[in-house]
C-alpha positions as CSV (number, residue, x, y, z in Angstrom):
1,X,-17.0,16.1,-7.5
2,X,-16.8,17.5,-3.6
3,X,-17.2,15.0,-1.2
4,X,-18.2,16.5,2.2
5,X,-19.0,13.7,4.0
6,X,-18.8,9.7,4.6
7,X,-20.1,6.7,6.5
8,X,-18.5,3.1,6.1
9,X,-18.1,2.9,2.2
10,X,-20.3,5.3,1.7
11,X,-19.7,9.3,0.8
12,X,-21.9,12.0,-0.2
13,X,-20.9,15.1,-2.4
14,X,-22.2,18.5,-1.2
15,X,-25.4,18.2,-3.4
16,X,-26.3,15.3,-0.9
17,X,-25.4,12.4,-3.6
18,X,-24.6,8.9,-2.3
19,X,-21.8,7.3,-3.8
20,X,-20.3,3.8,-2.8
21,X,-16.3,3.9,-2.4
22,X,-14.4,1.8,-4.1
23,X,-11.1,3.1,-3.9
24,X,-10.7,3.5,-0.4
25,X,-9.1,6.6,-0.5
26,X,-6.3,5.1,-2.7
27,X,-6.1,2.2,-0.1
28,X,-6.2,4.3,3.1
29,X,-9.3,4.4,4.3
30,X,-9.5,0.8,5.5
31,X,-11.9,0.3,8.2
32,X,-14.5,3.0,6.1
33,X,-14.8,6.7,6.4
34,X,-15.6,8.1,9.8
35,X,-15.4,5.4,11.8
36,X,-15.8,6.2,15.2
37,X,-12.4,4.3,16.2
38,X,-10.8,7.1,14.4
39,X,-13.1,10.0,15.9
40,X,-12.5,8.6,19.0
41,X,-8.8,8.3,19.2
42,X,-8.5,11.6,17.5
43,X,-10.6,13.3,20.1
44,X,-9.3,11.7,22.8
45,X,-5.5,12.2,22.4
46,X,-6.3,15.8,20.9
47,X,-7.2,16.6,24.5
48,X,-4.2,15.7,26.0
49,X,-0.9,16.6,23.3
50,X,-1.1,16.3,19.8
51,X,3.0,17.0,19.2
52,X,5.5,17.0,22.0
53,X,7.6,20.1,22.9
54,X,11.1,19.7,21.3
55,X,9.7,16.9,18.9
56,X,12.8,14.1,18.8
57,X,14.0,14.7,22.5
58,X,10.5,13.7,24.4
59,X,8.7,11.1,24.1
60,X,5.4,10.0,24.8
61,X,2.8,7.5,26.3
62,X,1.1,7.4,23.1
63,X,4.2,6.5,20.8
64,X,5.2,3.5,23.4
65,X,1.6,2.0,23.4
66,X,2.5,1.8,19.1
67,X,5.4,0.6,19.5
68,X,5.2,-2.2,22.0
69,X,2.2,-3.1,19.4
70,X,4.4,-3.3,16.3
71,X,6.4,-5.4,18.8
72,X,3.6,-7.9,19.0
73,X,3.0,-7.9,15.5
74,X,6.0,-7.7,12.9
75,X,7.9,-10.6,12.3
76,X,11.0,-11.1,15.2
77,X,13.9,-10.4,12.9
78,X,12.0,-6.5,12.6
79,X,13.2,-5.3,15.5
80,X,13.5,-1.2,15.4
81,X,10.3,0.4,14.0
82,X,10.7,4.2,12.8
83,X,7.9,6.9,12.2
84,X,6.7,9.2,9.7
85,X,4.4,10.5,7.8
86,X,3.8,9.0,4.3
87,X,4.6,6.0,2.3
88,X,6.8,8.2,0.0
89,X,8.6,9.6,3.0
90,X,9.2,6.0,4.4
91,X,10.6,4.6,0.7
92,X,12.7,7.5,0.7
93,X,13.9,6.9,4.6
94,X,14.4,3.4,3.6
95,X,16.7,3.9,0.5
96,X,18.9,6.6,2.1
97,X,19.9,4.4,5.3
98,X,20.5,1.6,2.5
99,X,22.7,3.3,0.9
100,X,24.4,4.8,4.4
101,X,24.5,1.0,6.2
102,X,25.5,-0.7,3.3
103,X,28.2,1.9,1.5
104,X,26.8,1.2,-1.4
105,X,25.0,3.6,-4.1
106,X,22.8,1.8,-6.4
107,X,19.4,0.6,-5.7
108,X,17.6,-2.0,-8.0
109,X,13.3,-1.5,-8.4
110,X,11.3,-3.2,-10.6
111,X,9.2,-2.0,-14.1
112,X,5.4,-1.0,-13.3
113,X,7.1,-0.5,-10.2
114,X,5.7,2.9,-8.2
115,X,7.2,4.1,-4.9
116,X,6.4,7.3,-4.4
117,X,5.7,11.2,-5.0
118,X,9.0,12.7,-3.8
119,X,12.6,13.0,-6.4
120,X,14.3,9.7,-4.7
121,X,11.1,7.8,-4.9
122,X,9.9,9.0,-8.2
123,X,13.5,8.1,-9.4
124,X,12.7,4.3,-8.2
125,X,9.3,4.4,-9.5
126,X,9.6,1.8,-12.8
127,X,6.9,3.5,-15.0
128,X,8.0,6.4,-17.3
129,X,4.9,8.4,-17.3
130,X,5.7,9.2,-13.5
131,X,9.2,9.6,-13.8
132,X,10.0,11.2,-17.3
133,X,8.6,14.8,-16.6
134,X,10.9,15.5,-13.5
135,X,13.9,15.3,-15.1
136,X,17.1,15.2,-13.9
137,X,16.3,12.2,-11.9
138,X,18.3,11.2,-9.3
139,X,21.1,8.7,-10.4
140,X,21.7,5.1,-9.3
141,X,18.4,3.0,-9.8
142,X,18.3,0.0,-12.1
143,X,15.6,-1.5,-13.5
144,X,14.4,-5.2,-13.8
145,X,11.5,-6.9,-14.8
146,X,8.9,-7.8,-12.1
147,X,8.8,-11.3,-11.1
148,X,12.4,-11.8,-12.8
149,X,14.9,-13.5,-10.4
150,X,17.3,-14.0,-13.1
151,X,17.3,-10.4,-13.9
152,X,18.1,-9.5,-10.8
153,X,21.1,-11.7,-10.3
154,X,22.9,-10.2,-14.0
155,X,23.5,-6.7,-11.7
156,X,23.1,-7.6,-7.9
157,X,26.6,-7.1,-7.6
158,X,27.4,-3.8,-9.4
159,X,27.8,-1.7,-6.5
160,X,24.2,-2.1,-5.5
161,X,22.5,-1.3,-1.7
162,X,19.0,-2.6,-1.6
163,X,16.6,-3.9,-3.5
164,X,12.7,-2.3,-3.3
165,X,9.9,-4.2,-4.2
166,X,6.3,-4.2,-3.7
167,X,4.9,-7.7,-2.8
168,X,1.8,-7.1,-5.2
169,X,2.6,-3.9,-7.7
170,X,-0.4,-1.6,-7.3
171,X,-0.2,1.5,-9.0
172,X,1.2,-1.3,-12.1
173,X,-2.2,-2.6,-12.5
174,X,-2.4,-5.4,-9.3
175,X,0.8,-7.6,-10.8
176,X,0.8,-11.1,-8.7
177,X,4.0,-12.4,-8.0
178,X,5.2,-15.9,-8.3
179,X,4.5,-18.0,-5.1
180,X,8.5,-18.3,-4.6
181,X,9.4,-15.2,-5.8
182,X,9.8,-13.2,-2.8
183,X,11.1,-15.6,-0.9
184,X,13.5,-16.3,-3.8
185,X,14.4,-12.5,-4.0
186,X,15.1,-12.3,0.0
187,X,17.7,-15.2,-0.1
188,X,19.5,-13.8,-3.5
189,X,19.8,-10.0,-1.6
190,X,21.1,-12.1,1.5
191,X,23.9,-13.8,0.0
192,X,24.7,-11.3,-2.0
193,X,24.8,-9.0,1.0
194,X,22.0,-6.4,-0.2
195,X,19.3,-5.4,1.8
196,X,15.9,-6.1,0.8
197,X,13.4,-3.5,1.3
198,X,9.6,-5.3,0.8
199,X,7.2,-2.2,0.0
200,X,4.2,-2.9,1.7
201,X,2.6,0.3,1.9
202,X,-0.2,-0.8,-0.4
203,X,-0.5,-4.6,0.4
204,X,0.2,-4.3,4.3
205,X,-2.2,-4.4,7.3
206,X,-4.6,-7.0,6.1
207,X,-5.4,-5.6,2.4
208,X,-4.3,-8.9,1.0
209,X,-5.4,-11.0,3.3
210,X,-2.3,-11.5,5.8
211,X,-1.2,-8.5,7.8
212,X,2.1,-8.3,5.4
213,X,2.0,-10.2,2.2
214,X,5.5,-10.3,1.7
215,X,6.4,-12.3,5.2
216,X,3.7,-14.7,4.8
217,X,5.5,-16.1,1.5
218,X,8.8,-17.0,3.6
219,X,10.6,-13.4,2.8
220,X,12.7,-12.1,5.3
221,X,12.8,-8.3,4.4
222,X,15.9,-6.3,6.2
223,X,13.4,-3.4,5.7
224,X,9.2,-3.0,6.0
225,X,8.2,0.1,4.0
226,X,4.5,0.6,5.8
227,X,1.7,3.7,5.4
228,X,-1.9,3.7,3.8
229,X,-4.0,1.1,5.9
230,X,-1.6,1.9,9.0
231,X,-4.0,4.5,10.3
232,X,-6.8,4.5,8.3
233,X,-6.7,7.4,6.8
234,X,-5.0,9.6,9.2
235,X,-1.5,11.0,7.5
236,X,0.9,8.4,9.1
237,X,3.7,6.0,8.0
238,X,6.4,3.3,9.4
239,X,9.5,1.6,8.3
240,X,11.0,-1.3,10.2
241,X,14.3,-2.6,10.4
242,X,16.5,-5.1,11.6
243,X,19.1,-4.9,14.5
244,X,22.0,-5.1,11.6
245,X,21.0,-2.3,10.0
246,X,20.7,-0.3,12.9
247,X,23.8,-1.1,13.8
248,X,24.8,1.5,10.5
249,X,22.4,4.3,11.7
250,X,23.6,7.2,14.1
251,X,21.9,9.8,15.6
252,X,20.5,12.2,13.6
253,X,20.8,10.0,10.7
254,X,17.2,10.3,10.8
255,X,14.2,12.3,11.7
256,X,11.1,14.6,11.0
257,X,9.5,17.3,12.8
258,X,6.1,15.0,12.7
259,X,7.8,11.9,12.8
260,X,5.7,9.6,15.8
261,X,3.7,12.6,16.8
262,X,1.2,11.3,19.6
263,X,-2.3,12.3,17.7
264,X,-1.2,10.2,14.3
265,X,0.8,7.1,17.1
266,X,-2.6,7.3,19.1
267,X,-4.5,7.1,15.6
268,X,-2.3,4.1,14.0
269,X,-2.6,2.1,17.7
270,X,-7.0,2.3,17.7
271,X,-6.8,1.2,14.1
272,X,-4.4,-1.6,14.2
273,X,-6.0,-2.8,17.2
274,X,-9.3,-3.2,15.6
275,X,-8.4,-4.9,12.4
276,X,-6.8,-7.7,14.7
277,X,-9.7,-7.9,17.1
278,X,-11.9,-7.8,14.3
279,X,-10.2,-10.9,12.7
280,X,-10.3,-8.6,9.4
281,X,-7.8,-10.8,7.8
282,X,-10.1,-13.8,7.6
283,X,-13.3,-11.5,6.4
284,X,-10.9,-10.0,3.7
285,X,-9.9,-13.5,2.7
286,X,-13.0,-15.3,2.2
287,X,-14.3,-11.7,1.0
288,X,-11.4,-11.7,-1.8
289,X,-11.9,-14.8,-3.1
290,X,-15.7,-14.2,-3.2
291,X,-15.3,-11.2,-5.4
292,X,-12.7,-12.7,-7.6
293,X,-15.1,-15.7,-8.7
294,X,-17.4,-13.4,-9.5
295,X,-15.2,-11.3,-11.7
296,X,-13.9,-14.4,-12.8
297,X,-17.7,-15.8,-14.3
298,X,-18.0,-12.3,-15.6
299,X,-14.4,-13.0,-18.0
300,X,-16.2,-15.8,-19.3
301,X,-19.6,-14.7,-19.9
302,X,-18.1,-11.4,-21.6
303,X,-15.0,-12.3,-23.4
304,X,-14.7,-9.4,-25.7
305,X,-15.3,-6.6,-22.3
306,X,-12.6,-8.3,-20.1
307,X,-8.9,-10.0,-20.7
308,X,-8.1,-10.7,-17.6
309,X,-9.3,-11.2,-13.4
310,X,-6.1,-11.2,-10.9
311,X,-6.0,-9.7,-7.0
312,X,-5.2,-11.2,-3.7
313,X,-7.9,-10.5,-1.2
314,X,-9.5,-7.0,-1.2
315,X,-6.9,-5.9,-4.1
316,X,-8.5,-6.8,-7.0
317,X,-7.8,-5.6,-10.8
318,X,-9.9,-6.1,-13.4
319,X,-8.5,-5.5,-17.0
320,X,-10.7,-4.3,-19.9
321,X,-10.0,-4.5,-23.9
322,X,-10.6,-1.1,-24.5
323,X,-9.5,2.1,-23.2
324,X,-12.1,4.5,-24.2
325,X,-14.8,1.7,-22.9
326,X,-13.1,1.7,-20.0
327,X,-13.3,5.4,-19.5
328,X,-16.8,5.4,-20.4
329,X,-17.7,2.7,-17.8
330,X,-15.6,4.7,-14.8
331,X,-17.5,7.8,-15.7
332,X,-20.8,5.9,-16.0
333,X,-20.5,4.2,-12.9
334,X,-19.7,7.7,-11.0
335,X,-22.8,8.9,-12.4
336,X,-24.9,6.0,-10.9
337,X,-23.0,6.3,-7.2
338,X,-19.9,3.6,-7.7
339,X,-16.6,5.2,-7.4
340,X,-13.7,3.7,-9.3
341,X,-10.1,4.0,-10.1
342,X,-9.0,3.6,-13.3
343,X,-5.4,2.6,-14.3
344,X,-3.2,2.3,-17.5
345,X,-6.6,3.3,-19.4
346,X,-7.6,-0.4,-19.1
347,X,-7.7,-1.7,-15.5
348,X,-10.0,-0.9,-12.7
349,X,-8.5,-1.6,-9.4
350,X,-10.7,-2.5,-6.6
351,X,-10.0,-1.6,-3.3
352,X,-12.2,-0.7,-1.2
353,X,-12.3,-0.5,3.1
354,X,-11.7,-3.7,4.5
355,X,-14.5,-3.7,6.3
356,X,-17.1,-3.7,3.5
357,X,-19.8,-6.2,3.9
358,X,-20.7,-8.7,1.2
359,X,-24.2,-6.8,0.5
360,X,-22.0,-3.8,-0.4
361,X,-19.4,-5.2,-2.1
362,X,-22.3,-7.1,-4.6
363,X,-24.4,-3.9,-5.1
364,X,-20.9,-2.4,-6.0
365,X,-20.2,-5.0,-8.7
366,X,-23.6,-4.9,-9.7
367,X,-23.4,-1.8,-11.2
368,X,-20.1,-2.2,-12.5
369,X,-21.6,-5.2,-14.5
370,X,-24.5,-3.6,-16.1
371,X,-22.3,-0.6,-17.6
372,X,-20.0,-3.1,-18.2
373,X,-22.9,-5.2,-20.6
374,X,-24.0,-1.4,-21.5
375,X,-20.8,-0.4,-22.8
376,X,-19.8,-3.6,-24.6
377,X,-23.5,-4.5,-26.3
């Protein structure tokens, strides 16, 4: 399948065929596929600079704008913000100054845990099928169980930096957290004097409902992991960090050709901008638990198609009993215009832009539930 084109949650292949998106580009594409806040910002900055002579020494009016913004927006303890270029690239920033501020070598992560594409971040990722076929790894990651506070505390102190955690495990099949958990975790890494790096590359900027999911349970992350919904599609990441750890960064510490280049800062800044002023969090909210109802009446009505309903606002899984059914209703789907993606064999995660409207979202789901019935009769 070629997609040339897209509108909203809508795409089209280059034979003209509509498809609805449910997968948002992995989670990227949140305010829809060529939205002119995008266009606009691209086209506009393109004019002007789109990377600075001697990239790291200059600076620009675009990169400020972002940066006064995060300002307004992360939490107060969050006081240096750092650019890049991908989630992967911001885990992997993340862990290395750990391990530079801190002294320390070992990094704990979690199972179903997934961090990234690069060595470092495959080697923190907790699920073998992304890990085991890039061997040697690299050294130093430990693995508990997600959700396991007591797991945690049996190794905390065996020479161990950080601790990485995504708020809601994504690529693991949309695993929900205990409501004290992450609070819970943030306190243990405190007092144990480990830094606790909250991956929200996947649940930040709105996708749960709250612009971080992690902060709005009580956790007081020493690092923000933060890409995907950050520019909506344009190749663009963040990490931010407290005023203790920067105290253990130097100059040159640090850095990337791309890093806060003025097209993707100008990009990030239109985007951000308009998921606050359009009060996206609320929509996704109400949205959410819309959609999970209905998924949830759909567990009852077909017991023997579906185990099990869990998300948190527009990040929604929905596990099947049967892998080959499952495949069978991903490709069936495709071939009547709903785009899926299917994880573990089992579980179709739903994702799509934040900005989908509720007459979307149910002509979505209704085709989902008739190949579901399809499949399963």
């Amino acid at each position: 399948m070629s997609i040339e084109k897209g509108d909203g949650v809508y795409v089209w292949d280059e034979n003209c065929k509509q498809y609805l998106d449910f997968t948002s580009g992995w989670g990227v594409t949140c305010i829809g596929h060529a939205n002119p806040i995008i266009t606009d910002a691209l086209c506009t900055q393109s004019k002007k600079i789109i990377q600075n002579p001697n990239s790291g020494a200059t600076y620009s009016p675009a990169r400020s704008r972002l940066i006064q913004l995060f300002h307004e927006i992360l939490p107060e303890h969050l006081t240096r913000i750092f650019f890049a270029n991908s989630g992967a690239e911001a885990n992997d920033a993340a862990i290395k100054i750990a391990r530079k501020v801190t002294g320390k070598k070992n990094i704990i992560s979690t199972e179903m845990s997934f961090h990234g594409r690069t060595i470092s971040t495959v080697s923190a990722t907790g699920q073998d099928v992304h890990r085991n076929k890039f061997n040697p790894l690299m050294p130093g990651y430990f693995f508990v169980p997600f959700n396991d506070i007591a797991a945690v505390k049996e190794i905390i102190d065996q020479d161990v930096a950080a601790v990485i955690v995504e708020p809601i495990q994504g690529e693991g099949g949309v695993n929900i957290p205990s409501e004290s958990y992450l609070l819970e975790l943030s306190e243990v890494c405190r007092k144990h004097g480990v830094l606790f790096i909250a991956d929200e590359i996947q649940t930040g900027f709105f996708r749960t409902g709250p612009l971080f999911y992690s902060t709005s349970k009580g956790a007081k992350p020493d690092i923000i992991t933060m890409a995907k919904g950050i520019a909506g599609g344009f190749p663009f990441s963040a990490f931010a960090v407290t005023d203790e750890v920067v105290k253990g960064i130097q100059k040159g510490d640090h850095g990337g050709t791309y890093n806060g280049n003025p097209l993707g800062c100008a990009v990030s800044e239109a985007v951000i901008r308009y998921l606050i002023d359009s009060d996206i969090q609320s929509h996704v909210s109400n949205l959410g638990i819309e959609t999970i109802k209905r998924l949830n009446e759909w567990k009852e009505k077909y017991p023997k198609a579906i185990t099990e309903v869990r998300g948190q606002g527009l990040l929604i899984a929905l596990e099947l009993t049967d892998d080959s059914k499952s495949a069978e209703i991903v490709k069936r789907c495709q071939d009547n215009g709903l785009i899926l993606n299917l994880k573990h064999g089992h579980i179709i995660r739903i994702f799509p832009a934040l900005t989908i409207t509720r007459s979307e979202m149910q002509s979505g789901l209704d085709i989902l539930e008739k190949e579901i019935v399809t499949c399963y009769s």
